[in-house]
C-alpha positions, 0 to 999 in steps of 0.5 A: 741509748740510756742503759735498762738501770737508768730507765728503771731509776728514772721509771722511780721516779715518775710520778702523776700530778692531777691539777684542779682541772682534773688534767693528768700531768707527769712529773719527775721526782727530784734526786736527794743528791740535787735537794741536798745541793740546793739546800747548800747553795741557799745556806751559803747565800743566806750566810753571805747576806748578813755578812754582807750587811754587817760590812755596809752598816760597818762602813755606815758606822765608820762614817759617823764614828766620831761624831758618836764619840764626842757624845756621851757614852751612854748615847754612844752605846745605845746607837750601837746597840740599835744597830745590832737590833737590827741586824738581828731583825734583818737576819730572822727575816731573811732566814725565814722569807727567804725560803717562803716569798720565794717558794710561794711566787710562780716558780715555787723555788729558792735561788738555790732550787732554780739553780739546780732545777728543781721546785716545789709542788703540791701533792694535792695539785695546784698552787702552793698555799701559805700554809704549806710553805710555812709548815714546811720551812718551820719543820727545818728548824726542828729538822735542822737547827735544834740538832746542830745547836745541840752538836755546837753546845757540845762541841764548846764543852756544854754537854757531851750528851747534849751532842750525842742527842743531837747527832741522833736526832740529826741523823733521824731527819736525814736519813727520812728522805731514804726511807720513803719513795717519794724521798720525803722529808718530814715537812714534806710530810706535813705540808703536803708537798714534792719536790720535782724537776724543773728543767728550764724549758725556752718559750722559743722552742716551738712545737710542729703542729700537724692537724691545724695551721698553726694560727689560721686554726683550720681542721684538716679533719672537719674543716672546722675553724678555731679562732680564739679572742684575747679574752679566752686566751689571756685565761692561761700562762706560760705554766699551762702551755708547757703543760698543753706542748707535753700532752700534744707531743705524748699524743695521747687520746687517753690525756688529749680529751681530758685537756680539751674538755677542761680548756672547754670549761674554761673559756666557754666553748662547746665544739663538741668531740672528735677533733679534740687534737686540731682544737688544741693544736691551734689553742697552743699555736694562738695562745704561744702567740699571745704570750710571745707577743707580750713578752716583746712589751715586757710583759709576761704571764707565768701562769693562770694565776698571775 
């Protein structure tokens, strides 16, 4: 049994995401201990990719050294410095798209963020935009790199209050997640964006539906059949069928007619009220249907966007 300290910091951390579709969807904060862990991991894989390139061009170097050599100097020296070029090129895109391509695909986290399993999210609801993503990943340069430049110029003797500067302003970022209770960061702030849970959920872990047969889609309230096409179901992913398996297993009246109301909208049908459960019961059923049926063709559909 979980201890009444660990309910009240859990209780925190909860929060509620209401999506485009007005569905209320609870969600849990992600811990600074774990963004700062995922924030390490992604350092050390982005220090690790230029190095890693800087290995294969020096071994694509080696191999055509002498040939370089019995050309002139200046021809020598202008491949080498081609190829620093590039490496410059390759480290400025992989600092920055790392973060952004991976943050604005359907999982909407790095490497390092997938490992601990967290990702971002919107504030506002639904998919990140590009904008969001860029602002918050420009505002870690002014979070980040400027003040550890400072520190750095001042540890090699440039400027002792270069140092001191940097380390406060260093400090000053940091120390922002701790003094708001959404854990913010300053691109946070700006971009509009959490960072939550993201636990790893299995497609195979299937839920036990009661007042539907799980694809025949019959009522045991009103006898009413569901039956639903490829069409109405190829509207939805795997995003929104995790979403729709929390909302049946809570068992809210409050969070099931919403959620059926708006699937309603979505795909153009008007069973009308009172049998809202069996309704998304057997949406679930079919649709997890679907989408494992796909999955077996090597075929897979993250979310309603894809």
């Amino acid at each position: 049994m979980m201890s009444p300290a660990n309910t009240k910091r859990l209780a925190k951390q909860q929060r509620t995401l209401v999506t485009p579709e007005g569905i209320s969807v609870p969600i849990r904060l992600a811990s600074r201990g774990s963004r700062l862990g995922a924030l390490i991991i992604d350092y050390i894989i982005l220090t690790a990719i230029p190095i890693l390139l800087l290995l294969i061009m020096a071994f694509m170097v080696g191999g055509f050294a002498e040939e370089l050599a019995s050309i002139e100097d200046e021809n020598t020296q202008g491949a080498f410095e081609f190829l620093v070029v590039v490496l410059i090129l390759v480290y400025f895109f992989t600092r920055y798209g790392y973060f952004m391509v991976l943050e604005l695909g359907p999982r909407g986290a790095t490497w390092g963020k997938r490992m601990v399993g967290i990702r971002v999210a919107a504030r506002a609801g639904g998919r990140l935009t590009p904008e969001a993503v860029i602002a918050r990943n420009l505002i870690r340069d002014m979070e980040l790199f400027l003040p550890l430049a400072f520190i750095q110029g001042a540890s090699v003797g440039d400027s002792g209050n270069f140092g001191l500067a940097g380390l406060i302003w260093f400090a000053i970022f940091m120390l922002f997640p701790f003094l708001n209770k959404d854990k913010l960061r300053a691109g946070d702030v700006i971009a509009g964006t959490w960072v939550v849970e993201a636990p790893r959920t299995k497609l195979a872990e299937t839920l036990s539906t009661s007042g539907a047969a799980a694809t025949s889609g019959s009522s045991d309230v009103t006898g009413a059949r569901y039956d639903f096409g490829e069409t109405e179901l190829s509207v939805y992913g795997e995003h929104e069928l995790q979403v729709l398996e929390r909302v049946l297993r809570e068992d809210k009246d409050e969070a099931l007619e919403p959620v059926h109301a708006a699937i309603c909208r979505k795909i153009g049908w008007d069973p009308g009220a009172g049998d809202e459960r069996a309704f998304l019961e057997a949406f679930y059923a079919q649709l997890r249907a679907k989408l494992e049926g796909d999955m077996r063709f090597g075929k897979r559909k993250a979310d309603k966007h894809s």
